[in-house]
N, C-alpha and C positions, 0 to 999 in steps of 0.2 A: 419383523423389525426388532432389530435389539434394543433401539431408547427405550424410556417411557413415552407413552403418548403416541407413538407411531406416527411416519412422515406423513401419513393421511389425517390426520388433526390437526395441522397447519399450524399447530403452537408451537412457539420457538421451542426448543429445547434447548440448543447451544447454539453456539455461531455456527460452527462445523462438525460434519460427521464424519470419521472415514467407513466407508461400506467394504467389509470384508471379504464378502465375495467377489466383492472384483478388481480388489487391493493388488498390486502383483509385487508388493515388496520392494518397491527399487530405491527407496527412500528418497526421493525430491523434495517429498513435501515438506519431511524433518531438518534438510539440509536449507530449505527458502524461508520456513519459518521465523521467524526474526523475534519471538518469545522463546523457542527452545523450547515447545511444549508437544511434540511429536516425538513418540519413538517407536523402534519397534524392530526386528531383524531384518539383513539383506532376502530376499525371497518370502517372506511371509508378512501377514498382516500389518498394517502400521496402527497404530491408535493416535489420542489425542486426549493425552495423559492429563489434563487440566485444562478442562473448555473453561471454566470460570477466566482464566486470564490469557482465552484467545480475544483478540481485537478487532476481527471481523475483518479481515486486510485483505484476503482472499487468497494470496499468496500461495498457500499450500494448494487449492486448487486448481491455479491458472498454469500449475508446471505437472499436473499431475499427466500421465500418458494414458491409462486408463481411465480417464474422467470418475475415480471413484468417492469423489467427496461431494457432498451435499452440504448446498447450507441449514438456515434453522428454518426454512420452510420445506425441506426433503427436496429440493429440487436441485438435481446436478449440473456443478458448475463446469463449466466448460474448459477446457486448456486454453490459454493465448498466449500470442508470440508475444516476447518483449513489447516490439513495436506496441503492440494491442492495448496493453496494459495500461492504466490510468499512473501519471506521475501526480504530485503534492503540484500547485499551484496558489500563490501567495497575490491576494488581492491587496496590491501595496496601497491604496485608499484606508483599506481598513487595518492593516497591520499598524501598532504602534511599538515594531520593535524589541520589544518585552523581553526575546530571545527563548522564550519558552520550547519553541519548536527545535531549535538549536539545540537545546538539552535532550527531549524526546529522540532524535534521527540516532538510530543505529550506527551508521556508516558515515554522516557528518558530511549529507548532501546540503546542509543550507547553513547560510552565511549571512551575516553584517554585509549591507551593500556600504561601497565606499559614499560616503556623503555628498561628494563631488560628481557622482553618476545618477543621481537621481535627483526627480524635482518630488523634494521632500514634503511629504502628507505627514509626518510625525517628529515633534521634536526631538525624540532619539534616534530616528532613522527606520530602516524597515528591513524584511530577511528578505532571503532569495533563495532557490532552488538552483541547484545544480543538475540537470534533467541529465546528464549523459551518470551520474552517479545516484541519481534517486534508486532504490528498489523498491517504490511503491509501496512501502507497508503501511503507511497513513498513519504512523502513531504520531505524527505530526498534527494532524487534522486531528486528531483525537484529543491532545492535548493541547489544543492553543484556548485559551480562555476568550478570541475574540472573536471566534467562529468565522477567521478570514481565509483557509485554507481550505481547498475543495482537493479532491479527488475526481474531477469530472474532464480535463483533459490525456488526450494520446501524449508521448513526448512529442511527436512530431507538432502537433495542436498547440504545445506549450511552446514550444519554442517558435515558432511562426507568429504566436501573441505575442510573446517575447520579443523576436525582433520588430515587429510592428507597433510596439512602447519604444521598444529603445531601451529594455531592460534585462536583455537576455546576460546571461553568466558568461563570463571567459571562458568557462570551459567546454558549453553545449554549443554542440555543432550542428547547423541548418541542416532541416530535411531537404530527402533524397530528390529532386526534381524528378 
């Protein structure tokens, strides 16, 4: 094992590891990264050029094809389809709107609900996901100072709460029957 500590000591090391011997180069993981902290050539190893400001999102390895990254307890994570993947989910009970998460999203999946579509918990209103534009990277949840954003639904799962609030986004489209 090239860390310290070896994946058999069960102490974190870093969020993620990429394993080179079974790396095959094709870079997914550098291109889903949502820090830009992957690199590495087409056809050979990739790294993970600055685990200090990886986020734990998983991203690099739920699109990996060779299942070759590990998290910080050595155990390899598995690829998942889109569908699979956990989207952000805003507990509007607890969101007070703050807009922090708003700042954190990469891609600017989450929004100001209109004031007129919700039965407002906050006097500045509350955020919302846009599940068909989320990528899952959770800097969302990472960053909210009111610990109201989980990573614990499918999109499909979100959006199904969603419409069963009466809170789903214009943009996300009900699952597949």
């Amino acid at each position: 094992d090239s860390r310290s500590g070896g994946a058999s000591s069960r102490t974190p090391q870093m969020a993620f590891f990429i394993l080179e011997e079974k790396c095959v180069g094709c870079s997914l993981c550098a291109k889903e990264c949502p820090m830009s902290i992957i690199e590495g050539e087409t056809k050979e190893a990739f790294r993970i050029f600055a685990p200090d400001e990886c986020i734990d999102c998983s991203l690099c390895a739920w699109v990996c094809p060779a299942e070759a990254i590990e998290n910080q307890f050595g155990e390899i994570v598995p690829k998942l389809k889109k569908d699979q993947r956990p989207v952000a989910w805003i507990d509007e009970e607890g969101c007070t709107g703050c807009e922090v998460c708003m700042e954190a999203c990469p891609v600017d999946s989450i929004y100001k609900a209109d004031p007129s579509t919700i039965s407002d918990f906050s006097p500045t209103g509350v955020c919302r996901v846009e599940y068909d534009t989320c990528i899952n990277c959770s800097l969302c949840a990472v960053m909210c100072p009111w610990d109201t954003i989980s990573m614990a639904l499918t999109k499909g799962e979100a959006v199904e709460l969603a419409t069963m609030q009466g809170t789903l986004a214009p943009t996300a489209e009900a699952p597949a029957a």
